[in-house]
Residue, then its C-alpha position, 0 to 999 in steps of 0.5 A: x953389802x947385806x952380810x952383816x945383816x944375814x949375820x946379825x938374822x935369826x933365820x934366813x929364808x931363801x927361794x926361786x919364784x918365777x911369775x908368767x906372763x900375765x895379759x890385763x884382758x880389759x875389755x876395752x881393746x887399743x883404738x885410736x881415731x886421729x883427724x886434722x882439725x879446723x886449726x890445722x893441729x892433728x887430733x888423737x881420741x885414743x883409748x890411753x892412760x896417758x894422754x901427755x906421754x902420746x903427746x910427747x912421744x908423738x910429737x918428734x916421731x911424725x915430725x909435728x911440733x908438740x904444740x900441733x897435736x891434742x891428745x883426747x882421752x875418753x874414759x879407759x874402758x879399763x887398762x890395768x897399766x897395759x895402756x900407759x904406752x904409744x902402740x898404734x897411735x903413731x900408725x894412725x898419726x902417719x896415716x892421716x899425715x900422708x892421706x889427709x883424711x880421718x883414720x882408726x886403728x883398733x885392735x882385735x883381742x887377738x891382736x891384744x894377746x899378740x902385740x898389746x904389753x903384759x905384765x913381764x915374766x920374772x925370774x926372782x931369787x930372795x934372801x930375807x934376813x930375820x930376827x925372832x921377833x919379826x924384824x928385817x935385818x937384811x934383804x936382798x932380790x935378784x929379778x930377771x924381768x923379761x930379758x931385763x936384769x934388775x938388781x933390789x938391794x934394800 
């Protein structure tokens, strides 16, 4: 598919790069409080970056009609992308379903470290295809992405 562009490049450059796994470290850790409100929906303060995903998401896992969750989203004490996920608040969900009362799970950093998302390891081999003057005429990425296989063709 890219061979007539290689053929067509002044210089092909080739290479392995490999990026390890890399924890954001933001200061704020994952913490949820989830309580019943007086209108009988089920409330979510959660520390994310996404407050309709966990609404979504949430909904059909504890059993509750969408309409019966509101997702609450103080200001991110940072997330980096590492909190664009559901990752306790579920637990915190079913545990006020099944006591009735109030609940908050909060991570430890390291339970960050341990159980948080992080940027995946990758295992990426190039092939670039240029002319002299500067231009592309071929691409081509192969990526092992944390026991994912993506395959760029550009």
């Amino acid at each position: 598919m890219f061979e007539e562009g290689f053929k067509e490049a002044d210089l092909i450059v080739e290479g392995d790069y490999e990026v390890p796994k890399v924890q954001q470290a933001h200061i704020e850790p994952h913490e949820v409080i989830s309580y019943w409100d007086e209108d009988d929906r089920m409330v979510v303060r959660t520390s994310t970056q996404v407050p309709f995903h966990v609404r979504r998401i949430l909904a059909p896992v504890v059993g509750l009609p969408i309409k019966r969750i509101r997702v609450i989203k103080p200001r991110v004490g940072g997330g980096f992308g590492g909190k664009q996920e559901v990752l306790i608040e579920d637990v915190a969900v079913h545990l006020t379903i099944a006591t009735g009362r109030p609940v908050r799970v909060e991570y430890t950093r390291e339970e960050e470290f341990i159980a948080a998302r992080s940027r995946h390891p990758m295992k990426i081999h190039m092939r670039l295809g240029l002319k002299k003057d500067g231009t592309i005429t071929a691409n081509e990425m192969y990526a092992l992405a944390d026991t994912v296989r993506m395959v760029v063709m550009l």
